[in-house]
C-alpha positions as CSV (number, residue, x, y, z in Angstrom):
1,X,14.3,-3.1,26.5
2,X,17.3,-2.0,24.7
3,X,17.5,-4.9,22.4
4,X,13.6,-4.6,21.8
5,X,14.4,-1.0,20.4
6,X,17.3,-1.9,18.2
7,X,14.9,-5.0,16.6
8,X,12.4,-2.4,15.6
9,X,14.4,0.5,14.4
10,X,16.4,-3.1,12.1
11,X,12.5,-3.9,11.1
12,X,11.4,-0.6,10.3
13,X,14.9,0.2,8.2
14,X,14.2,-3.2,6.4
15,X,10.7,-2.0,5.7
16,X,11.6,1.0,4.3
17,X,14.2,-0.1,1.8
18,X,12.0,-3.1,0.3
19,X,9.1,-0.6,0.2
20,X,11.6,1.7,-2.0
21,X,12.5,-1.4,-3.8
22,X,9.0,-2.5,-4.5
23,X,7.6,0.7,-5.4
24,X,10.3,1.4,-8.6
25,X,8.6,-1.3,-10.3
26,X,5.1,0.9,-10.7
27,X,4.6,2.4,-13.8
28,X,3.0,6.1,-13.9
29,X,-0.3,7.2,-15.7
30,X,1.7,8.5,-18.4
31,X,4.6,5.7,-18.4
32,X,1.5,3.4,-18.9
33,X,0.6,4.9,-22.3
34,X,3.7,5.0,-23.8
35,X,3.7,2.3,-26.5
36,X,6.6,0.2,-27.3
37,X,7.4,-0.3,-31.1
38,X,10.8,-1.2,-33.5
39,X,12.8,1.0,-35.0
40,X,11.2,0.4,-38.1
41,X,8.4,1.6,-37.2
42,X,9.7,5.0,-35.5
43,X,11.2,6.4,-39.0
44,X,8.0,8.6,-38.9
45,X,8.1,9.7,-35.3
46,X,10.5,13.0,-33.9
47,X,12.7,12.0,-31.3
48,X,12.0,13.5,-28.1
49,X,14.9,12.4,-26.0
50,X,17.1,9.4,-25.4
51,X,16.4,7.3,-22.4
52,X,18.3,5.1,-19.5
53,X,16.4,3.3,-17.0
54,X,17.6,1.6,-14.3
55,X,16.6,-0.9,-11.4
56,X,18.5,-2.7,-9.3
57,X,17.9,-4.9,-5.7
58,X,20.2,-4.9,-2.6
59,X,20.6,-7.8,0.5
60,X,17.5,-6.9,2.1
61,X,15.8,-7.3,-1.1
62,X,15.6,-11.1,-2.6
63,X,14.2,-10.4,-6.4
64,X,15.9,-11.9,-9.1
65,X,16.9,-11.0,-12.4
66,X,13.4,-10.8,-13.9
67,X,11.7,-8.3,-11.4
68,X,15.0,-6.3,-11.4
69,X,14.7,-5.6,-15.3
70,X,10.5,-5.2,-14.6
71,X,11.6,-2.0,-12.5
72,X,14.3,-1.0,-15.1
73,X,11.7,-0.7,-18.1
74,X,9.2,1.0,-15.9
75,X,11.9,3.5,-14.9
76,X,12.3,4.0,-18.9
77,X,8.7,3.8,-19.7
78,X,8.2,6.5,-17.1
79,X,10.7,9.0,-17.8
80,X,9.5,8.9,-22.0
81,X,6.2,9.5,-20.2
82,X,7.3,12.4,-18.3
83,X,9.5,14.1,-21.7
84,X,5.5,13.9,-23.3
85,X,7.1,10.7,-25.0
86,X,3.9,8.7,-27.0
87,X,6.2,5.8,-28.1
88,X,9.5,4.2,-27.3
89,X,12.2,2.2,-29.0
90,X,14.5,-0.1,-26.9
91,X,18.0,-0.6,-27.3
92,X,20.5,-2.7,-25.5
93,X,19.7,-3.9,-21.6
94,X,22.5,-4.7,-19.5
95,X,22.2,-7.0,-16.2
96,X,25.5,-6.8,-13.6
97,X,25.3,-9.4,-10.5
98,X,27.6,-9.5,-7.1
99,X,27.2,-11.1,-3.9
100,X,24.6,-8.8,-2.4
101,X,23.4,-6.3,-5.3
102,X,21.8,-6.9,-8.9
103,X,20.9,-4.1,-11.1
104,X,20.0,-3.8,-14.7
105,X,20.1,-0.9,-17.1
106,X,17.7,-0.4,-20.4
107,X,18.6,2.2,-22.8
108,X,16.2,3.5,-25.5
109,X,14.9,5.9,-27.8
110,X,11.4,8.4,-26.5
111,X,9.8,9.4,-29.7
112,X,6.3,11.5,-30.5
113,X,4.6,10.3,-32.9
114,X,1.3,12.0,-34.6
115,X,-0.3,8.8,-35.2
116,X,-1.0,5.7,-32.7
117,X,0.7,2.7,-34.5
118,X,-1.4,-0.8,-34.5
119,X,-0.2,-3.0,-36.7
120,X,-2.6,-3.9,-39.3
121,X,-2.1,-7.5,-39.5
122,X,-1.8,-7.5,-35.5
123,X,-3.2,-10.5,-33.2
124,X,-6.2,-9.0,-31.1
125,X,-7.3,-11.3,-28.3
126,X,-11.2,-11.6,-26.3
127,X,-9.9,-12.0,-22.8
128,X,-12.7,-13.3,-21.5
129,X,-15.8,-15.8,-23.6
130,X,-18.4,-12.8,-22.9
131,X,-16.9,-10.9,-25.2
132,X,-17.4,-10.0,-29.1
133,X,-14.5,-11.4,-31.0
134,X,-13.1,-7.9,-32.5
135,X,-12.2,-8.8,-36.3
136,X,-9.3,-6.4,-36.9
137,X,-7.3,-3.9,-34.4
138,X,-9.1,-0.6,-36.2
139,X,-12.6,-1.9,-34.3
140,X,-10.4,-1.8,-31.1
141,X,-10.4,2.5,-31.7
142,X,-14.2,2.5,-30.9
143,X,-13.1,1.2,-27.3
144,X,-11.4,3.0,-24.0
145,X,-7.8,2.1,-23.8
146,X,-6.6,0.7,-20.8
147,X,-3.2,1.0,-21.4
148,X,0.3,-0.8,-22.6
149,X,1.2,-3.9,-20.5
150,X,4.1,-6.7,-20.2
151,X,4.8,-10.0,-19.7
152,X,8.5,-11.3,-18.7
153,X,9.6,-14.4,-19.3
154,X,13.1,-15.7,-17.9
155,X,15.1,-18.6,-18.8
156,X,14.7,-20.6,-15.3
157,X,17.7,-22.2,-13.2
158,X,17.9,-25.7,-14.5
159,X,16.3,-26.1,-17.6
160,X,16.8,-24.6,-21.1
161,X,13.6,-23.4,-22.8
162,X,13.3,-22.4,-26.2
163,X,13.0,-19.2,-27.7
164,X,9.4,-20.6,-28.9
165,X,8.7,-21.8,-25.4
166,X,9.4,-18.6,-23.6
167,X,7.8,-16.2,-26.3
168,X,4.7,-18.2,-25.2
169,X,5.6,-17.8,-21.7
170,X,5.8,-14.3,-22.0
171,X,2.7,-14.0,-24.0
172,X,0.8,-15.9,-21.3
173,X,1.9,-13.4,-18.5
174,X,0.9,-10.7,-20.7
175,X,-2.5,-11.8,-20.6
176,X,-2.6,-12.2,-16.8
177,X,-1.6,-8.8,-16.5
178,X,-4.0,-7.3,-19.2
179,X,-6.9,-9.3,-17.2
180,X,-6.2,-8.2,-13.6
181,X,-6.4,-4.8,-15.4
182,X,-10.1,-5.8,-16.3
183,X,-9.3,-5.4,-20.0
184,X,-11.6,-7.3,-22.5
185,X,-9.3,-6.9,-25.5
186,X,-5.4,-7.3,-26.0
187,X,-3.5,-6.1,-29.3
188,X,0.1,-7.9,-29.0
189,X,2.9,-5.4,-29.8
190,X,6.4,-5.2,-29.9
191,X,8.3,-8.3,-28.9
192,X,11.5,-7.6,-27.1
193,X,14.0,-10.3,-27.1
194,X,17.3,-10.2,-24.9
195,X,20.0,-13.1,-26.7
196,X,22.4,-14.6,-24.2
197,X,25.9,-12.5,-24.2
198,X,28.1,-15.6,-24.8
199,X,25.3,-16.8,-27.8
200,X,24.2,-14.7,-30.1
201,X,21.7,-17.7,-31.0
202,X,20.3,-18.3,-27.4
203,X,17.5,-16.1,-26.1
204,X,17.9,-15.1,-22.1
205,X,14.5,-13.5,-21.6
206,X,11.5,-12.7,-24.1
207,X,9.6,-9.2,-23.0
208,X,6.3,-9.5,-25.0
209,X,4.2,-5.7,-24.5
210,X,0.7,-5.4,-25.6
211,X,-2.1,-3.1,-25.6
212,X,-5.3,-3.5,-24.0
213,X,-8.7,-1.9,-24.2
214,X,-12.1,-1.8,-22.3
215,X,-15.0,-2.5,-25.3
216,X,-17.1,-3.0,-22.5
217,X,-17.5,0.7,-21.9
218,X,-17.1,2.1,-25.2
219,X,-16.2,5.8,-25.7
């Protein structure tokens, strides 16, 4: 009996910290509408506040390098949410790894800006054959907006993929994610690319964000 007691207060301890590990990676309502864009393209915003967001796993929690950095830009996405944040800028993303413990820090730039940016010459994708093919992102205004999505792709164990092939990757995940959303129309955004520390040449992991909209309910 004593050793039946011990096992449940070890499971319930266990449960708790990968519940607290699971839940960092959720994005809030208003993380979700914060868009991602370049510097470039925030030289007309007002900077609201800078940003650090971190996530990190421990030895009861197994997730590797790619759902680590997941919850460190949701913890950045959220906080420029909560400052009232409408865009952000990323800067440099750090990973650390030990034994037992990974973690990952993303620093960035939460900036207001007056006016939505889609890019004019910007790829919008149907998500699903039903759909009208939208011509240009400006139709996509007539829709509800879902909200700003991801896709992660990492460079795997033992094979090297391309900074072509994982872009793709990345963009293919994307569209999962804008689909179990029940979006019917995807405008890709900002591509954020992480370059190996020891080559400035080789590409580690491609973060492609997009926007997606429901035109089947329009406003």
């Amino acid at each position: 009996m004593i050793y039946r007691k011990k096992y449940q207060v070890y499971f319930l301890a266990s449960s708790f910290f990968f519940l607290l590990a699971c839940s960092t990676a959720s994005l809030s309502k208003n993380g979700r509408q914060v868009e991602v864009i370049s510097r470039e393209e925030a030289k007309a915003c007002v900077e609201v506040e800078k940003i650090e967001g971190s996530g990190s796993s421990n030895f009861m929690d197994f997730s590797g390098t790619t759902t680590v950095t997941q919850r460190a830009l949701s913890d950045a996405l959220n906080q420029a949410g909560k400052a009232g944040a409408t865009h952000l800028v990323f800067g440099n993303l750090r990973a650390t790894h030990s034994e037992s413990h990974t973690s990952v820090r993303v620093w960035g730039i939460a900036y207001q800006c007056s006016k939505p940016s889609i890019r004019p010459a910007a790829e919008v994708i149907a998500l699903s054959d039903s759909q009208d093919k939208v011509a240009s992102p400006d139709q996509l205004e007539k829709c509800g907006r879902v909200g700003v999505y991801r896709g992660v792709a990492d460079q795997p164990l033992f094979k090297t993929l391309s900074r072509e092939q994982l872009e793709d990757e990345a963009m293919k995940e994307l569209v999962r994610e804008a689909r179990g959303a029940h979006a019917t129309h995807l405008v890709k955004g900002f591509t954020y690319r992480i370059s190996n520390g020891y080559k400035a040449d080789s590409i580690k992991m491609v973060i492609q964000f997009g926007k997606a909209y429901d035109c089947a309910a329009k406003k």
